[in-house]
N, C-alpha and C positions, 0 to 999 in steps of 0.2 A: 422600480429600481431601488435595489437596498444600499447599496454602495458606490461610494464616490471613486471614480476609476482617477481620479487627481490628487483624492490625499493619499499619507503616506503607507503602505500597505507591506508587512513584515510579514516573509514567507519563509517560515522558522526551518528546519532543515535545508535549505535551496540548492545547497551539492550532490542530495542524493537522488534518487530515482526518480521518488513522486514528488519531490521539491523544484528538481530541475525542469523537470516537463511541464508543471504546474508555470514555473515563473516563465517559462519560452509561451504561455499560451495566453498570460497575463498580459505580457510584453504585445505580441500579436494583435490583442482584443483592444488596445490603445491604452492601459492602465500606466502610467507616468510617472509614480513615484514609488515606485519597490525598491525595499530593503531586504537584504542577506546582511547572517554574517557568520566567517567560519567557526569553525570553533578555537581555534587558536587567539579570534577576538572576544568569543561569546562564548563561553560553556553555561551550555544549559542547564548543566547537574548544578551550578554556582548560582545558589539561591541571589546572594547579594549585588550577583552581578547580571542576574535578569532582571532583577528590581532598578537599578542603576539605568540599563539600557533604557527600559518601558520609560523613567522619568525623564530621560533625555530624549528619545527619539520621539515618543507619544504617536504610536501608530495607530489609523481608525481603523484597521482592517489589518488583521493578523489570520494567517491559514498556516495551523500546527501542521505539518509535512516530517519533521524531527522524530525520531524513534529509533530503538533499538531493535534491529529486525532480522530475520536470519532463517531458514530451511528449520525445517520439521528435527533434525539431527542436531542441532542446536539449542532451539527449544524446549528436547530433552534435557539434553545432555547441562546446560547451565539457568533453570530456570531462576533461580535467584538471582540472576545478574538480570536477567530479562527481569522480572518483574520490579525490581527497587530500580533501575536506571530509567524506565518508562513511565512509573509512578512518578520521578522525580522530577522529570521532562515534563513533564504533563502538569505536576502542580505549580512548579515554578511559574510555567508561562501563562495560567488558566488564572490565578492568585495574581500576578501582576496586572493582566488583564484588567482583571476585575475590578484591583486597584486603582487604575489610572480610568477604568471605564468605558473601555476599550468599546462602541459600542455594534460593531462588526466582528466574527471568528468563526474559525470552520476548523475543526477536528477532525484530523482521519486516520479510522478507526481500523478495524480490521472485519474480515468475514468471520475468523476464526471466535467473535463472541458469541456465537449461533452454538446452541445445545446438541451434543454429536450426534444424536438422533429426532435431530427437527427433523418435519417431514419436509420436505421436496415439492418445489422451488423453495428457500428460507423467506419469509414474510418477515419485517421489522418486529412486530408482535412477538415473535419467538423469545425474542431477549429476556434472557432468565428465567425462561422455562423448564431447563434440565441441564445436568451437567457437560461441561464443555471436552471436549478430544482429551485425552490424559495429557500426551506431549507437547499441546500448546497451550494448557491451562493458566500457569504463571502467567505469560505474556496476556491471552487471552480478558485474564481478570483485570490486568493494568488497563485496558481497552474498555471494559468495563465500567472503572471507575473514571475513565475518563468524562464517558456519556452523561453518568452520573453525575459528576461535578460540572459537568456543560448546563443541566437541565435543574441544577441547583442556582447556578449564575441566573441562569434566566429566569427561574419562578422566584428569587429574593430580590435583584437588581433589576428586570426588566429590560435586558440586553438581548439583540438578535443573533444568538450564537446557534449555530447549527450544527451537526456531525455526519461524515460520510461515512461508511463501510463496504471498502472495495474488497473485490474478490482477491482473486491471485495475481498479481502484477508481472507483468516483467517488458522488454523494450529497451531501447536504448540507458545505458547508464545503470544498469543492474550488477547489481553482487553476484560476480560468476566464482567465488573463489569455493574450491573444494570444502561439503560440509557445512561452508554457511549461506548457499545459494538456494534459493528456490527452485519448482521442479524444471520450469521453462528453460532459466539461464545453467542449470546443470546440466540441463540436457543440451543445450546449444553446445557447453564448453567442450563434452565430451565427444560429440560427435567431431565437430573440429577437429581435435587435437589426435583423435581416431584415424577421421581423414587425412592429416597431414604425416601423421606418425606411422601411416600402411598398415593399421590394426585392422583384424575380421569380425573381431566381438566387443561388443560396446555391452555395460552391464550398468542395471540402473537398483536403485534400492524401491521396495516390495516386489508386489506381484504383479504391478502395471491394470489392475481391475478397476479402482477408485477412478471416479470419475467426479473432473474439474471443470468450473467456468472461468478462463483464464482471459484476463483483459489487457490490454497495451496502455502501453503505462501516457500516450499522448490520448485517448480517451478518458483516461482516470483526469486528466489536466483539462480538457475540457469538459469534462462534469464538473469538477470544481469551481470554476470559472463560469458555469451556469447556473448553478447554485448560487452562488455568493451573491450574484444579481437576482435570483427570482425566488430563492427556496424560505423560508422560515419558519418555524414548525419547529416541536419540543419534541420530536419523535427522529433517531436520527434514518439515515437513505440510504438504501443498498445502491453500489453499482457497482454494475457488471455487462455482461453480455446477452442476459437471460438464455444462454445455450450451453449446453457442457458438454466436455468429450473424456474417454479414459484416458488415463497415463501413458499406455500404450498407442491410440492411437494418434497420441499429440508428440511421441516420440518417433513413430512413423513419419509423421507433418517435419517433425527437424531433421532427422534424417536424409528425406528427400532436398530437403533446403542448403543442407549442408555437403550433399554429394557425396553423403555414406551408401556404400551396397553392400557391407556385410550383417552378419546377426548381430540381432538384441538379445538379452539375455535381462534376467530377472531377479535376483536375492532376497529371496522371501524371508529370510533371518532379518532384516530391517522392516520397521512398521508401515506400513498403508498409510494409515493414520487414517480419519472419515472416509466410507464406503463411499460417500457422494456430497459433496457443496456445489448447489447452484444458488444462486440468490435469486430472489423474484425481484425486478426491477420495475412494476408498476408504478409503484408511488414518485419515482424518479422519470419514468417516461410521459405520465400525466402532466409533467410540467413542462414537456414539448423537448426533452433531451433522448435522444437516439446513439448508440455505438454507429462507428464508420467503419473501424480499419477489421477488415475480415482475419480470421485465423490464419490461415493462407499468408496474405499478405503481410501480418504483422510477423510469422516467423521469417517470413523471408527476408525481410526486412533486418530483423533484428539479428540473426547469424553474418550479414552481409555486414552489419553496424561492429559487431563483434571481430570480425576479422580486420578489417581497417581501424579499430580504436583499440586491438587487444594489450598492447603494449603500456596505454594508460586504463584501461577496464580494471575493475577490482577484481580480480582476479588471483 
């Protein structure tokens, strides 16, 4: 056991996708003293006022969940806001940390720090062996230096700080809004709004060929959660699903979920982006942690979550 499920445990973004799932499975697993807080109390780009927090709250277990995050269209289009608002995210909270000696954290990272031509499944190894996707490089590199100043804390201070890299997210409480969603909740939104609107052609951006391993975001929350109790290790942990499918056939999957029966269509003038990200999830499964919620299940799921919450979804 690395952590006390009874002291105070700060789970730094907890409004958003992998923040919320993560604190509902916290809450589940009997952990008793979690802290949030929004941002209207906490801005994390406010160096002086993460500092302030950490010397008054003094959490022994922080799980960074907080990030700037957004679709592949995004990514291009403003990588300078992605990379200095994540950098800043990151050192704030990682530099207090370390300050107060925090001596439990879990960072979570992204897939997209994987070289855009690692081979297939991605092994943790890969990390900075070649260069990363053009359009999520910015973001990409912030993830990077995250790992880096995690694995710095630990070989100077001697702190059990670890880092996750999850695949492609999506599940309840996801960024469905036009342009800065990912591929899962764009494609939920579309077909929805398809189905309800009596549209016959639903049209997604590339070619639908790249193939994904896309995970539910209530798995991403119980890795974490098993992690924080078993994992410790200066090497950070893929998870995922260790299976992939293309764009196209996981748009098929929402479709049926969604009760679309007309075409899909294609626009190959927008980018692909990697021909293929799976992650290899051994080193995560050697410590006795398995995916549940099947593809199937989790789109169904999550379009059914979508229509009854659309009205507060980000959207």
């Amino acid at each position: 056991m690395l952590v006390d499920k009874t002291a105070t445990t700060f789970v730094a973004g907890h409004r958003g996708l992998a923040g919320s799932a993560i604190w509902r499975r916290l809450e589940t697993e009997g952990w008793t003293d979690l802290v949030g807080r929004t941002q209207d109390r906490l801005d994390l780009l406010d160096k002086p006022a993460v500092d302030a927090f950490f010397d008054e709250v003094r959490p022994q277990t922080v799980v960074i969940a907080a990030a700037k995050v957004a679709g592949i269209g995004a990514n291009d289009a403003h990588p300078a806001e992605f990379i200095s608002e994540n950098l800043r995210i990151q050192l704030n909270l990682m530099d207090a940390a370390a300050r107060t000696r925090t001596p439990r954290l879990l960072f979570i990272g992204s897939a997209v720090v994987y070289p855009e031509t690692a081979p297939q499944p991605i092994t943790e190894d890969r990390l900075l062996t070649g260069p990363l996707e053009p359009a999520n490089t910015a973001y990409g590199m912030a993830k990077i230096a995250g790992i880096a100043h995690l694995q710095a804390v630990r070989r100077e201070h001697g702190l059990a700080w670890v880092s996750a890299m999850p695949t492609n997210l999506y599940g309840p409480g996801a960024n469905f809004a036009p342009g800065r969603s990912h591929v899962v909740p764009s494609m939920v939104r579309r077909y929805v709004e398809a189905v309800e609107d009596g549209m016959t052609t639903v049209t997604h951006w590339g070619s639908g060929r790249p193939r994904r391993d896309v995970l539910h975001i209530d798995d991403l929350a119980s890795a974490v959660a098993h992690l924080l109790e078993r994992y410790d290790d200066d090497s950070p942990v893929n998870v995922g699903t260790g299976t992939d499918h293309t764009i196209a056939e996981m748009a098929d999957l929402v479709a049926q979920a969604a009760g679309y029966t007309g075409q899909t269509g294609w626009d190959t003038s927008h980018p692909d982006g990697t021909a293929r990200r799976l992650l290899d999830i051994t080193r995560l499964t050697a410590t006795g942690w398995q995916p549940k919620i099947g593809l199937d299940e989790g789109l169904t799921s999550t379009v059914a979550w979508y229509r009854q919450h659309r009205s507060q979804a980000r959207a």
